[in-house]
C-alpha atoms as a printed R data frame, in Angstrom:
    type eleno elety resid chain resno       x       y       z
1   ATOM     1    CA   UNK     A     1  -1.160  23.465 105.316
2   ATOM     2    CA   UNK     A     2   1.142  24.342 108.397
3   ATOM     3    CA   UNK     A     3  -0.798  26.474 110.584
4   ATOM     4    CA   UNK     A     4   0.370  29.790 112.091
5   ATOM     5    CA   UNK     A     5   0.946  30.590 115.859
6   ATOM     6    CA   UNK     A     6  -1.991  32.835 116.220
7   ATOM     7    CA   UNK     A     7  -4.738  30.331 114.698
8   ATOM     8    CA   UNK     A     8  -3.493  27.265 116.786
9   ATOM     9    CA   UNK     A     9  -4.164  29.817 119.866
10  ATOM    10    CA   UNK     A    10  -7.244  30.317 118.873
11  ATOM    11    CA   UNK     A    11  -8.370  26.605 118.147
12  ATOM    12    CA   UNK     A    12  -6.473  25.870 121.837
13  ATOM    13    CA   UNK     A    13  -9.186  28.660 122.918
14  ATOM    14    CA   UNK     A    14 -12.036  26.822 121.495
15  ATOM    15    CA   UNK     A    15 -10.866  23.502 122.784
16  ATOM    16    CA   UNK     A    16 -10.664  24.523 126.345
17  ATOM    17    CA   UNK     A    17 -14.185  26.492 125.856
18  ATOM    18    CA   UNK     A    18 -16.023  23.333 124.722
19  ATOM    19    CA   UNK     A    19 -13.938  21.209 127.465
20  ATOM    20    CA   UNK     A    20 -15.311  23.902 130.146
21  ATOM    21    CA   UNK     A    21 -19.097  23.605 128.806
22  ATOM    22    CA   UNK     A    22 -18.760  19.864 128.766
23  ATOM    23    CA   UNK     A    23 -17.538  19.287 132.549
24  ATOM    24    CA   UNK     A    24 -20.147  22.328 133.710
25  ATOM    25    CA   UNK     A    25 -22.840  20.171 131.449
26  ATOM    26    CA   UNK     A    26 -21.628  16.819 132.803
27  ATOM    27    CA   UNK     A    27 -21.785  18.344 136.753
28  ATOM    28    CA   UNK     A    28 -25.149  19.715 136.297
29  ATOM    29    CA   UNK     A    29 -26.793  15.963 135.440
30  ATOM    30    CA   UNK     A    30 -24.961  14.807 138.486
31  ATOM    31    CA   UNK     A    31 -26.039  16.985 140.822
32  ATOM    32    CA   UNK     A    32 -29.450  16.601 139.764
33  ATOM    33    CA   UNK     A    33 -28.937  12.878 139.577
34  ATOM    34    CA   UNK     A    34 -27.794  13.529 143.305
35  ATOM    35    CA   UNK     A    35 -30.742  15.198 144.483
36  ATOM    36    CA   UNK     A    36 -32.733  12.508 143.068
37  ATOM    37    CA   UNK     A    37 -30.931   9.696 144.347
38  ATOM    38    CA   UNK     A    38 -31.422  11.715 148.161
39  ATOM    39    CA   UNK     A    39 -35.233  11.957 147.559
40  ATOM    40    CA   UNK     A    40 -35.013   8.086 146.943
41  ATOM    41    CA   UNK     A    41 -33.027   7.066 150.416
42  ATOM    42    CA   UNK     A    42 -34.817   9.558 152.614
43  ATOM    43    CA   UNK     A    43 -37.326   7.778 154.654
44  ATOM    44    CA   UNK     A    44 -40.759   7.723 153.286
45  ATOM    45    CA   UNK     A    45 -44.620   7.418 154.024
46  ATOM    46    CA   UNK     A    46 -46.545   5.277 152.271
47  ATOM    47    CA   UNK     A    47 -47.520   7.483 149.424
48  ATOM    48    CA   UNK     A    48 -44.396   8.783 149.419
49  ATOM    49    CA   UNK     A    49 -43.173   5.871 148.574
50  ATOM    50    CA   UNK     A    50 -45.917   4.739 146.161
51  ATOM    51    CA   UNK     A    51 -45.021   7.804 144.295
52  ATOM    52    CA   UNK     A    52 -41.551   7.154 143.889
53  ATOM    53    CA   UNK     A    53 -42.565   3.259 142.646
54  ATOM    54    CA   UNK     A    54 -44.393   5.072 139.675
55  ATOM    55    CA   UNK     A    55 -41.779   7.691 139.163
56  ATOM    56    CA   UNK     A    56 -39.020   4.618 139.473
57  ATOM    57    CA   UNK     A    57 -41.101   2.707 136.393
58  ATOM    58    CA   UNK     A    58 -41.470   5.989 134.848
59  ATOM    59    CA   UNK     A    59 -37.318   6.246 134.641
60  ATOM    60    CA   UNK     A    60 -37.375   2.442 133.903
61  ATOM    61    CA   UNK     A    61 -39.228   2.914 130.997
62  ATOM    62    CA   UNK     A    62 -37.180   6.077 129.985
63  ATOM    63    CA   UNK     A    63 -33.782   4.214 130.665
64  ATOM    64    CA   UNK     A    64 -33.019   6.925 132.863
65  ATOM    65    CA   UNK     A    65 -31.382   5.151 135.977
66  ATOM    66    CA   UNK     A    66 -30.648   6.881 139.044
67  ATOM    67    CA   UNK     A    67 -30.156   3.870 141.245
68  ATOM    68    CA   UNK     A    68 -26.973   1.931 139.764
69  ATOM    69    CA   UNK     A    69 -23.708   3.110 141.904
70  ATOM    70    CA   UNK     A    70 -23.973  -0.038 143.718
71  ATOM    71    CA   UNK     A    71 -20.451   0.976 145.489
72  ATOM    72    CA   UNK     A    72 -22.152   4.421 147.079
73  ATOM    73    CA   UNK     A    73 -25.240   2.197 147.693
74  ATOM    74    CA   UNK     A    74 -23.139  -0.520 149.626
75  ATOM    75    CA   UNK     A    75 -21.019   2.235 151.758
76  ATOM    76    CA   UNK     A    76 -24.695   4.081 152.573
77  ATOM    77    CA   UNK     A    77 -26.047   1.019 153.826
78  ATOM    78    CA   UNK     A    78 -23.839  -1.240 155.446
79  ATOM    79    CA   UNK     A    79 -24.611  -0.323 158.852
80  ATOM    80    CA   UNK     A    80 -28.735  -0.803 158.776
81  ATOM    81    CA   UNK     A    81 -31.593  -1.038 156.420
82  ATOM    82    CA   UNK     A    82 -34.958   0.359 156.540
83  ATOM    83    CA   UNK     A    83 -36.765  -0.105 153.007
84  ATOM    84    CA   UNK     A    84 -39.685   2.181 151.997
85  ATOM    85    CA   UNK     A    85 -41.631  -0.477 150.437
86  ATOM    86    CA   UNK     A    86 -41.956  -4.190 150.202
87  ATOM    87    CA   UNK     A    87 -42.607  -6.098 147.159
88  ATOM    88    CA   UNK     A    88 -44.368  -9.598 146.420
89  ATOM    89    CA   UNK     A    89 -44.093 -10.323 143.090
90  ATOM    90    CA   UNK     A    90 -43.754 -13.660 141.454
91  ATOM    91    CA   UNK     A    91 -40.367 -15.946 140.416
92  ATOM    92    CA   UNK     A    92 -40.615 -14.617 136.172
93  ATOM    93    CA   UNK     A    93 -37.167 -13.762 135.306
94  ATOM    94    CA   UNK     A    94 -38.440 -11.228 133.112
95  ATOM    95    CA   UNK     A    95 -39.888  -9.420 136.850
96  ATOM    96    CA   UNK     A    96 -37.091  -8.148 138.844
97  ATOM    97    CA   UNK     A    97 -38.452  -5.543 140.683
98  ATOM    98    CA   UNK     A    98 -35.598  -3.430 141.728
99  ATOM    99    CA   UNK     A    99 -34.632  -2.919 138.042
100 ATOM   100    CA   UNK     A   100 -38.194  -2.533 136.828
101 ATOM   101    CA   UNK     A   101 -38.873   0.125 139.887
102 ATOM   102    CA   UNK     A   102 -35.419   1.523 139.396
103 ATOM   103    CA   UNK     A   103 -34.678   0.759 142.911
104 ATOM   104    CA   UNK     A   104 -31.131   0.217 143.850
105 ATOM   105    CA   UNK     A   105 -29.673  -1.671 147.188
106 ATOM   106    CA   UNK     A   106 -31.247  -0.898 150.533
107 ATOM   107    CA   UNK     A   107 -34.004   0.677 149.488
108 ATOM   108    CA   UNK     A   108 -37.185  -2.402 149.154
109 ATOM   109    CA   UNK     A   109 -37.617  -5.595 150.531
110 ATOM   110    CA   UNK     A   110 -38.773  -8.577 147.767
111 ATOM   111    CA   UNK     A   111 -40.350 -11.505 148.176
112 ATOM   112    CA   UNK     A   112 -40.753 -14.114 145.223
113 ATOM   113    CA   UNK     A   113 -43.393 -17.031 144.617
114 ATOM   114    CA   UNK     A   114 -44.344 -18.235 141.743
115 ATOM   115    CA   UNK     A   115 -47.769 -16.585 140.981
116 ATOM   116    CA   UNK     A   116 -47.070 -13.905 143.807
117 ATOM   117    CA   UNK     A   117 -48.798 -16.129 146.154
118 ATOM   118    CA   UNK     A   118 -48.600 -15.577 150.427
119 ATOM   119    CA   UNK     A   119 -47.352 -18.201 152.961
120 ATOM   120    CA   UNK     A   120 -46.978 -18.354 156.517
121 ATOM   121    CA   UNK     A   121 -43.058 -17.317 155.527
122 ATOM   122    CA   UNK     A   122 -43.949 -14.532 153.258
123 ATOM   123    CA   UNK     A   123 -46.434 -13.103 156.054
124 ATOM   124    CA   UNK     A   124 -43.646 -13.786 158.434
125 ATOM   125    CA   UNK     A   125 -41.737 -11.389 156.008
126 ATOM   126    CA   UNK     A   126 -43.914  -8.982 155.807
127 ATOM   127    CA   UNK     A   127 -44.544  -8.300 159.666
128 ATOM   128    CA   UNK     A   128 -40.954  -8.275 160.273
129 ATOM   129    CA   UNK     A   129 -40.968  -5.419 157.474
130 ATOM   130    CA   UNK     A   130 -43.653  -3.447 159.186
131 ATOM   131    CA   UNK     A   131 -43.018  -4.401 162.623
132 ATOM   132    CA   UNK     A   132 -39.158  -4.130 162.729
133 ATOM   133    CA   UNK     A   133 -37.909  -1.802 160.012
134 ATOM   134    CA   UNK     A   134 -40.856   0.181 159.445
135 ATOM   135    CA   UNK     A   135 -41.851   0.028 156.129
136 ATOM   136    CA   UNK     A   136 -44.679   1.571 154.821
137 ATOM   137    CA   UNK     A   137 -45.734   0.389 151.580
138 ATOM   138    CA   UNK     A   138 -46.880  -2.926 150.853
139 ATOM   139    CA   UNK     A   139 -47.186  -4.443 147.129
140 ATOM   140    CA   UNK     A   140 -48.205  -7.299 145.148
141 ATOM   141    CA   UNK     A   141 -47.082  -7.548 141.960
142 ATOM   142    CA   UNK     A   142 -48.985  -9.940 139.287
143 ATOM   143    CA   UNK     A   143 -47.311  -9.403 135.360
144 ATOM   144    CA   UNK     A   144 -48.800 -10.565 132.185
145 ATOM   145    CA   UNK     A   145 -47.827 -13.916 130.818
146 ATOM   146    CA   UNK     A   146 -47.872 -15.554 134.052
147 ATOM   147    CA   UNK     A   147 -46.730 -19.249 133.562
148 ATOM   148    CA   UNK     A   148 -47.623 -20.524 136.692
149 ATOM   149    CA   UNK     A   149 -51.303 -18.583 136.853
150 ATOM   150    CA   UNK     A   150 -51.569 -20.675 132.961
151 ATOM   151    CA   UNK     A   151 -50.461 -23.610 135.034
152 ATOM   152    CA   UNK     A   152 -53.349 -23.306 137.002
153 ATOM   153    CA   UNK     A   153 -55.672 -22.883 134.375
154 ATOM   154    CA   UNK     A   154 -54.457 -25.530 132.575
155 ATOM   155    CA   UNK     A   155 -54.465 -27.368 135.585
156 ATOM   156    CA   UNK     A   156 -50.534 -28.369 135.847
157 ATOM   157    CA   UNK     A   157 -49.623 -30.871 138.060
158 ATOM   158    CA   UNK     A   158 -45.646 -31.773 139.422
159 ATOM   159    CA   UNK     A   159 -45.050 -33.171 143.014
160 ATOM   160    CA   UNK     A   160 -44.699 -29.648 145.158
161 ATOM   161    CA   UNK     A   161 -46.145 -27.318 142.098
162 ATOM   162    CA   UNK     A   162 -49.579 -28.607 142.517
163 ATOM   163    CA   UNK     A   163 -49.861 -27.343 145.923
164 ATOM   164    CA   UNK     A   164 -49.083 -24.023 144.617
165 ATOM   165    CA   UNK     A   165 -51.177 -24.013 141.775
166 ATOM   166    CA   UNK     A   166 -54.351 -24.863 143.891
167 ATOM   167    CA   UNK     A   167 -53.665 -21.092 145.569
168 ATOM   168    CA   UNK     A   168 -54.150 -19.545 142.614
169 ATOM   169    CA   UNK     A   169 -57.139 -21.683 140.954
170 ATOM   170    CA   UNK     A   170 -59.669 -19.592 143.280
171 ATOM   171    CA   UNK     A   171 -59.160 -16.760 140.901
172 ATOM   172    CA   UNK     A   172 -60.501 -18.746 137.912
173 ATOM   173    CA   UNK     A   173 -64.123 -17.839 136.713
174 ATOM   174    CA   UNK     A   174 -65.525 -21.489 136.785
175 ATOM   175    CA   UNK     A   175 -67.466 -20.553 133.985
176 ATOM   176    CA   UNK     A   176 -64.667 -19.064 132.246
177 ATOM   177    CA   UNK     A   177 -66.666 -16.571 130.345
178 ATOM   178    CA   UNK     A   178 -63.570 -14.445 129.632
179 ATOM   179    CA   UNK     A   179 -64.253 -11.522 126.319
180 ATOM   180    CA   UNK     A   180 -60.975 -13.288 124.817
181 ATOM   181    CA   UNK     A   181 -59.281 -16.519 125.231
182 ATOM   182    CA   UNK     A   182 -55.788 -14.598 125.039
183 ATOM   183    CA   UNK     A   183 -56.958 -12.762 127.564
184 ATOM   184    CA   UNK     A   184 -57.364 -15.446 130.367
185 ATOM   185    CA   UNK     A   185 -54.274 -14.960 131.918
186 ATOM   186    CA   UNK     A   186 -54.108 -11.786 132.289
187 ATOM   187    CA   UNK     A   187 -57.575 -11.680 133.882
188 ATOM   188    CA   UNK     A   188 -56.692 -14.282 136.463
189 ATOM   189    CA   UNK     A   189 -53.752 -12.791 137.022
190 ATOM   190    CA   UNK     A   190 -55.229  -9.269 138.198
191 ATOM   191    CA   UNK     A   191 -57.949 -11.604 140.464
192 ATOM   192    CA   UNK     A   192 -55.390 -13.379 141.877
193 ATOM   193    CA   UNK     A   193 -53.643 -10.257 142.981
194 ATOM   194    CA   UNK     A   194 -56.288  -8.852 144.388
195 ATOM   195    CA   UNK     A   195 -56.729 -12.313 146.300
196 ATOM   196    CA   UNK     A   196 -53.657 -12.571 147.569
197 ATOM   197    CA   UNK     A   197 -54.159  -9.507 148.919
198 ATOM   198    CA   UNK     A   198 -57.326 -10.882 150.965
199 ATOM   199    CA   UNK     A   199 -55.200 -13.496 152.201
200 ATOM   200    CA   UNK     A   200 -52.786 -11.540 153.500
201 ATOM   201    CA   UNK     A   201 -55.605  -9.012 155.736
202 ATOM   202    CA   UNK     A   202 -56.741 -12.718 156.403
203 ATOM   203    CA   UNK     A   203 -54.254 -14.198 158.243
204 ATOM   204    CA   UNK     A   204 -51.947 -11.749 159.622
205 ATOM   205    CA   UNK     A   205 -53.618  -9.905 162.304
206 ATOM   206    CA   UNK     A   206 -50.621  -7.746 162.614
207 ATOM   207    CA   UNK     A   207 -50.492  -6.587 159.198
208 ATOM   208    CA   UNK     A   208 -54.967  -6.395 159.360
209 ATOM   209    CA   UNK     A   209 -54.368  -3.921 162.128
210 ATOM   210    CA   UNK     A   210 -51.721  -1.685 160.663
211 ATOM   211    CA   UNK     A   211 -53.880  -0.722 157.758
212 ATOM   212    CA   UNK     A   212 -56.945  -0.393 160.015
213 ATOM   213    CA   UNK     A   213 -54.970   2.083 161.560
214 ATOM   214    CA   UNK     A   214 -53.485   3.323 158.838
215 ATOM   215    CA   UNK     A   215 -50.110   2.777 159.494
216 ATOM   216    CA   UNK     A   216 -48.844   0.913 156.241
217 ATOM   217    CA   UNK     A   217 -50.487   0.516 152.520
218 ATOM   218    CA   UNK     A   218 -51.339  -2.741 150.823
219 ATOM   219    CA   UNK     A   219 -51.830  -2.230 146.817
220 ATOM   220    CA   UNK     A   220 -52.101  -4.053 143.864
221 ATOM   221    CA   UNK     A   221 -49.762  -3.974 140.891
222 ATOM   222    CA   UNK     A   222 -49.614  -5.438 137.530
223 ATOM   223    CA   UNK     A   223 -46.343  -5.173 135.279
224 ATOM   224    CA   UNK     A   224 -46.960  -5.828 131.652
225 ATOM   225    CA   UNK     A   225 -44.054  -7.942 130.113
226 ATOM   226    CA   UNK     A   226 -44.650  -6.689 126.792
227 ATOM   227    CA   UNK     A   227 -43.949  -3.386 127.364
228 ATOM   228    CA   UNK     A   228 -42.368  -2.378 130.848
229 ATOM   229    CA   UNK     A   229 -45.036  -0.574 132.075
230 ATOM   230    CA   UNK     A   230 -46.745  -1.291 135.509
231 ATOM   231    CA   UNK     A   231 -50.285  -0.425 136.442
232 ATOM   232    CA   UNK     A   232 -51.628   0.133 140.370
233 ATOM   233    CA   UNK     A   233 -54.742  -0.819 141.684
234 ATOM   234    CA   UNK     A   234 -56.686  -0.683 145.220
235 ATOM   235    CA   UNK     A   235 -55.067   2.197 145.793
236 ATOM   236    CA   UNK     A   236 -56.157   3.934 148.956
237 ATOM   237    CA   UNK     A   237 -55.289   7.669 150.236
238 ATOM   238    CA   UNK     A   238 -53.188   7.517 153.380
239 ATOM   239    CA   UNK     A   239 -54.779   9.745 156.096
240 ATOM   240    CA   UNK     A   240 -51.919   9.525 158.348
């Protein structure tokens, strides 16, 4: 049926109405997807930041992704850095922090060892964080699953890999009375966080100092691989 002048104005009308709603709905989630990715760059204290870690999981788990214009993120940061927060977390592909804290370029430092572990390099790291670019927050991320904290249980040996192992066997119960045997990992895993911790207020003095004084944060994390989600621990309120 051929349409007359008067209706295809009227459909024209309609068109342009829904066009107008769409670009007014389209600019309002990206100026709010703005002002969010501003509250991520701007320079943060330490709970600042560990807020926005739990907010950035929070999106992560929501797929709602604020941090992936990797072109705007290049041009904002090409002429200096100065990360928020620096994470330790282990080598598991299924890990990456930045994606899992919905963190995009420029905006945390990460350091990977199998088992999250500390070294005289990673501590190097981590002072030249603190010390140099002033970052606040300080994080060590175990995860569920861990193959090379079950390598240590089970007592895995291979040339280099049983010097790294040995770091983590201080976090096994040498009685092993776990409540479940699927659960051994996971256990281990949370102690060994917490130990690495220890090692790191151990030997760094630098590092020991700045959270005496409050300057930075050092917390626990633990991401579970079955489900996205990542819990904190040893959390402490930041006076300063």
């Amino acid at each position: 049926m051929e349409l007359n002048k008067k209706t295809l104005a009227i459909i024209a009308s309609i068109l342009t109405i829904i066009s107008c709603n769409n670009n007014k709905s389209a600019d309002k989630k990206n100026a709010v997807k703005n002002i969010k990715q501003a509250e991520v760059h701007k320079e943060k204290n330490a709970d600042e930041a560990l807020s926005e870690l739990k907010y950035g999981n929070n999106r992560f788990l929501d797929n709602a992704f604020i941090n992936n214009n990797y072109k705007e993120q290049i041009e904002a940061t090409k002429g200096g850095q100065h990360p928020h927060s620096f994470i330790l977390s282990c080598i598991d592909s299924r890990v990456p922090p930045e994606i899992i804290f919905d963190q995009g370029i420029g905006n945390i430092f990460v350091s990977r060892l199998a088992g999250n572990i500390e070294d005289d390099d990673v501590l190097g790291s981590m002072e030249f964080a603190a010390k140099v670019k002033h970052t606040k927050l300080f994080v060590v991320l175990g995860h569920s699953h861990c193959g090379a904290v079950k390598g240590a249980i089970d007592n895995a040996g291979l040339e280099h890999l049983t010097q790294l192992t040995n770091k983590i066997k201080p976090a096994i119960n040498p009685q092993k009375t776990y409540p479940l045997e699927d659960e051994v990992e996971d256990i281990v895993s949370r102690k060994n966080v917490n130990l690495t911790i220890e090692q790191i207020l151990k030997n760094s003095a630098t590092l020991r100092l700045m959270v005496e004084e409050k300057e930075i944060k050092i917390v626990g994390a633990f991401y579970d691989i079955t489900n996205g989600e990542v819990e904190f621990f040893n959390e402490m309120k930041n006076e300063k």
